[in-house]
C-alpha positions as CSV (number, residue, x, y, z in Angstrom):
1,X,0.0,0.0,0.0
2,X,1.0,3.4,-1.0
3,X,0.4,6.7,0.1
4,X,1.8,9.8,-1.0
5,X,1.7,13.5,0.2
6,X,-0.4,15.2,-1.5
7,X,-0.4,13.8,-5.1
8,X,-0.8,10.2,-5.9
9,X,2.3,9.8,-8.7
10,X,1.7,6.3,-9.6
11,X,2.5,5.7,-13.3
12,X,4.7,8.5,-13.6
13,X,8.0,8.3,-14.8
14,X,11.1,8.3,-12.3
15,X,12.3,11.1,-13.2
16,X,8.8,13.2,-12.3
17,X,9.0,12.4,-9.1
18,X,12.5,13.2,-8.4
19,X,12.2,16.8,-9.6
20,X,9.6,17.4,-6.3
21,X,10.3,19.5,-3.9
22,X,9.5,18.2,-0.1
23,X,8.5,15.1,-1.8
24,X,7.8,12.0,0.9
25,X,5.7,8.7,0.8
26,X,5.3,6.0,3.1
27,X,5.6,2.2,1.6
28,X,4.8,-1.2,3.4
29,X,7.5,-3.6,2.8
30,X,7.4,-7.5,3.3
31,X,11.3,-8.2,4.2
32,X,12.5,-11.7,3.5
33,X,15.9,-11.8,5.2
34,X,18.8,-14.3,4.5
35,X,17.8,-14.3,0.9
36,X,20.8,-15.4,-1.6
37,X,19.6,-12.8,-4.4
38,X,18.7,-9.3,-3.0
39,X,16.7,-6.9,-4.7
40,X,12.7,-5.6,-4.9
41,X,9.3,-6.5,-6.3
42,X,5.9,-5.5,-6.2
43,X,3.4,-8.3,-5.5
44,X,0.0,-8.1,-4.8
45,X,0.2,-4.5,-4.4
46,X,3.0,-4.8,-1.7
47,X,6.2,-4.7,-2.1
48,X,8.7,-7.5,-1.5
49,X,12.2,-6.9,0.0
50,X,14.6,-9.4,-0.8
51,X,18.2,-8.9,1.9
52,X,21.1,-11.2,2.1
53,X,21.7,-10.4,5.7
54,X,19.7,-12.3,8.6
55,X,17.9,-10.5,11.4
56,X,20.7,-10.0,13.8
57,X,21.6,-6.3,15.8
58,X,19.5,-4.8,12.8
59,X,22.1,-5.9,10.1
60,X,18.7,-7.1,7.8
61,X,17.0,-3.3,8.8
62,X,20.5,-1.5,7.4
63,X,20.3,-3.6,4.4
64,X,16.4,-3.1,3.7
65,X,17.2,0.7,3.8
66,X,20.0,0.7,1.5
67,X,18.6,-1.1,-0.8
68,X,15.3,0.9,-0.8
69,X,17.2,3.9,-1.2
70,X,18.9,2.9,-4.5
71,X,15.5,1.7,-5.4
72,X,13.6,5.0,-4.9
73,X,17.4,7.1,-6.2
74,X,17.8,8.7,-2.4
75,X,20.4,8.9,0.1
76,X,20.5,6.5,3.1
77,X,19.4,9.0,5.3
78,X,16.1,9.8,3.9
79,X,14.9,6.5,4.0
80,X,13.3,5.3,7.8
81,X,12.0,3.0,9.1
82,X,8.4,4.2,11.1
83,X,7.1,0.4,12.6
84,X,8.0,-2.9,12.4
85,X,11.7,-2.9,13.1
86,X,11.5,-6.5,14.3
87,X,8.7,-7.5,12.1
88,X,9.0,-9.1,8.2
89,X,6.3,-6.6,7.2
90,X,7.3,-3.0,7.7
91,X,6.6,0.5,7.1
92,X,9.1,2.9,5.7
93,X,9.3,6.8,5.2
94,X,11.2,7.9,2.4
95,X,11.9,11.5,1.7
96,X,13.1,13.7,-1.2
């Protein structure tokens, strides 16, 4: 699920959103951890986080954000995470 402040930008093109100014959204993930090939895909309308690193001292919540930010093109530090940081299903803040 989705949500977006103030417009809903689904369908546009990458480089749309990046040009916004104060631009933020907040995703629900699905983290599978200790997974031998990392990456991202939407399923279902949720999308599906895929980390090489198991769920120890937060090593698997470090990876989730990297990986989201070179997903969504942001630094590290714009991507949090809000609830669920011992949970597989969590919800993330990203900012532009």
């Amino acid at each position: 699920m989705l949500f977006f402040s103030g417009r809903c930008l689904a369908g546009f093109p990458p480089h749309y959103k990046s040009n916004l100014p104060n631009f933020f959204m907040i995703i629900e993930v699905r983290v599978s951890t200790n997974n031998p090939k990392p990456g991202a895909e939407e399923k279902d309308g949720l999308l599906k986080v895929r980390v090489k690193a198991k769920p120890i001292e937060g090593k698997a919540n470090a990876e989730v954000i990297e990986l989201l930010a070179k997903h969504y093109g942001v630094k590290e530090n714009q991507v949090t995470i809000v609830a669920g940081q011992t949970s597989k299903k969590k919800t993330i803040e990203i900012m532009r």
